[in-house]
C-alpha positions in Angstrom: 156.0 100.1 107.5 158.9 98.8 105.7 161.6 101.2 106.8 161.1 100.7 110.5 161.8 96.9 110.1 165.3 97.6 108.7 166.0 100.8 111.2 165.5 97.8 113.5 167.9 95.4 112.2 170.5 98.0 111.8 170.4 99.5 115.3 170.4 95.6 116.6 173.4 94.5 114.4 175.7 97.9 115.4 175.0 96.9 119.0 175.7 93.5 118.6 179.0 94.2 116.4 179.4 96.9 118.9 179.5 94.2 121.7 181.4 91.6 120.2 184.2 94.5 119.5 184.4 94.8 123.9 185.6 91.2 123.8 187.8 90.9 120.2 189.8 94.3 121.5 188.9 94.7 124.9 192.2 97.1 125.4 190.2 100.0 123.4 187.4 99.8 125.9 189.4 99.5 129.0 191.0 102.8 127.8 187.9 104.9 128.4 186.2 103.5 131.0 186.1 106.1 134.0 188.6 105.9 136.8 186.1 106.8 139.1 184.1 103.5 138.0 184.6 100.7 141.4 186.4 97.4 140.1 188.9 96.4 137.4 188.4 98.0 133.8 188.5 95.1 132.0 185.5 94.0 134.2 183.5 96.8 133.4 184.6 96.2 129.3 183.3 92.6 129.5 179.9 93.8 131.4 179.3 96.8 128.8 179.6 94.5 126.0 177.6 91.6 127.4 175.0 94.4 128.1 175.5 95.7 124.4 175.1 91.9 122.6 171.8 91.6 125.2 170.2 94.5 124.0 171.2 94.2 120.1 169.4 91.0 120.6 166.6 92.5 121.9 166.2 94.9 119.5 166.6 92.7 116.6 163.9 90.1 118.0 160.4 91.4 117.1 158.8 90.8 120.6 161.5 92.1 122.7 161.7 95.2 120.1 160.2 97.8 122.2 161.6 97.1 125.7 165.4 96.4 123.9 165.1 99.4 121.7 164.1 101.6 125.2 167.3 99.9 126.8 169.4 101.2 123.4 168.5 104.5 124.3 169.1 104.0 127.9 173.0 102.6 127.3 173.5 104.9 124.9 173.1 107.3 127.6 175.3 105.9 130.0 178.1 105.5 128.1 178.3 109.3 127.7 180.6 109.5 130.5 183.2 106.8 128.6 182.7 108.8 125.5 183.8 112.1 127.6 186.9 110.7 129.4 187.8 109.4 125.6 187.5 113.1 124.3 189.4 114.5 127.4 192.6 111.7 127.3 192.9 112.3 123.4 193.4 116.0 123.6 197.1 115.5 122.6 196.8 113.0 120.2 197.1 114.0 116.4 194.4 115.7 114.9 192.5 112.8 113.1 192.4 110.9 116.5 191.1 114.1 118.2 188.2 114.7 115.6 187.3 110.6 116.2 186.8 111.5 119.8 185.0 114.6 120.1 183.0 113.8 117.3 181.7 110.8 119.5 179.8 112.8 121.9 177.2 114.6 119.3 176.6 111.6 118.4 174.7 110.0 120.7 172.0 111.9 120.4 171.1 110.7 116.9 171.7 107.1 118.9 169.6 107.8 121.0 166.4 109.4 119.1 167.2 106.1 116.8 166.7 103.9 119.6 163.5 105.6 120.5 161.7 105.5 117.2 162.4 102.1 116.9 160.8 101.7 120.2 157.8 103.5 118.7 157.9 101.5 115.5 157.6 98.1 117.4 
């Protein structure tokens, strides 16, 4: 199935990019990780993106495909709560920024049915 191949390699590189992105600006994710989270921010930014870079990896390697594509759909579901708080705090920003941020949480439910039919395609 040639598609699935490609579906693969494209979920594994936006989580990898995705990853990376937690360490080259980690400011943007410290901004929406929940106060109510135990520990500094910055320590929960470097851990999400580690986790993000080990399952992009995981996805794009054939025989880690299905377990990695399983833990794609499982981050994408915690990180609702970070996508949430980023809605709520840019309430008062301009309109543009406010779209970006509510937008997000639709959103992860197309990530999420991705990561599981890749996990079915492995």
């Amino acid at each position: 199935m040639p598609g699935r191949p490609l579906s693969a390699r494209l979920l594994g590189g936006l989580l990898v990019a995705a990853g990376a992105a937690h360490f080259a600006t980690p400011r943007t994710f410290d901004a929406i990780v929940p106060r109510s989270l135990p520990g500094s921010r910055r320590s929960w930014t470097y851990a999400s993106g580690v986790a993000e870079l080990a399952v992009g990896a995981a996805v794009l390697a054939p025989r880690t495909r299905a377990v990695g594509a399983l833990a794609a759909a499982g981050l994408f579901t915690a990180v609702f709560p970070a996508n949430v708080k980023m809605a709520y705090d840019w309430r008062n920003r301009p309109e543009p920024w406010r779209t970006v941020a509510v937008a997000r949480l639709p959103l992860q439910v197309p990530l999420v049915l991705w990561a599981l039919r890749v996990r079915r395609g492995a």
